[in-house]
C-alpha atoms as one frame of an Amber mdcrd trajectory, in Angstrom:
protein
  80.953 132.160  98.679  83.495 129.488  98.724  87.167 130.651  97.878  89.801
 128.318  95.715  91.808 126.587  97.646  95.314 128.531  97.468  97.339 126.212
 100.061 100.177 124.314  98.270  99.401 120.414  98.233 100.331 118.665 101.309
 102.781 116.386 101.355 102.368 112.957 102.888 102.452 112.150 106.117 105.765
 110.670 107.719 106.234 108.865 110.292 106.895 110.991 113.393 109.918 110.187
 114.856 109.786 108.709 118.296 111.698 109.389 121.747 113.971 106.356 121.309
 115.692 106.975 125.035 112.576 106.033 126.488 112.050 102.645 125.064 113.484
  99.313 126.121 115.126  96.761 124.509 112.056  94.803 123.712 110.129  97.947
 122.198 112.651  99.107 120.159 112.830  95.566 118.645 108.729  95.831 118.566
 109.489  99.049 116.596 111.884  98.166 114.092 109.592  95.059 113.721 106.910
  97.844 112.762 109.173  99.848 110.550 110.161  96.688 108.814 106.385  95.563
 107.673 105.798  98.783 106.690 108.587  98.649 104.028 107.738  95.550 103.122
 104.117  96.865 102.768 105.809  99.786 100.662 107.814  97.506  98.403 104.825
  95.413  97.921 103.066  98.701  96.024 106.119  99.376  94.378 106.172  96.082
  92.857 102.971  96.225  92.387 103.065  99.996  90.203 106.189  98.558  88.336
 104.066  95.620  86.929 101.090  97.508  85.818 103.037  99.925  84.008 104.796
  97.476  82.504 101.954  95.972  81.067 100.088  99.062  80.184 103.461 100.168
  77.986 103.437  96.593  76.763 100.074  97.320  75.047 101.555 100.384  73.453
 105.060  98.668  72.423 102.849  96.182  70.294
């Protein structure tokens, strides 16, 4: 018989942080280049969240 699931939820994943000493100047720029889209990619759903709530409460504001 299966037992609930007593664990508390996991929280997301973060980026593991990375040996910085061992990378040149070119990866580290490669890196930050990396970080960089990824906020950009995180902004982006941001944005996107802000705008459909928006609208949704728009619907209920009328």
């Amino acid at each position: 018989m299966l037992e609930p699931d007593d664990s508390p939820p996991r929280k997301p994943e973060r980026f593991p942080p990375r040996a910085l000493d061992t990378l040149g100047i070119a990866e580290l720029r490669d890196y930050i280049a990396q970080l960089q889209a990824e906020i950009a990619r995180a902004e982006a759903e941001i944005t996107r969240k802000e705008r459909h709530r928006d609208a949704v409460e728009g619907l209920f504001r009328k």
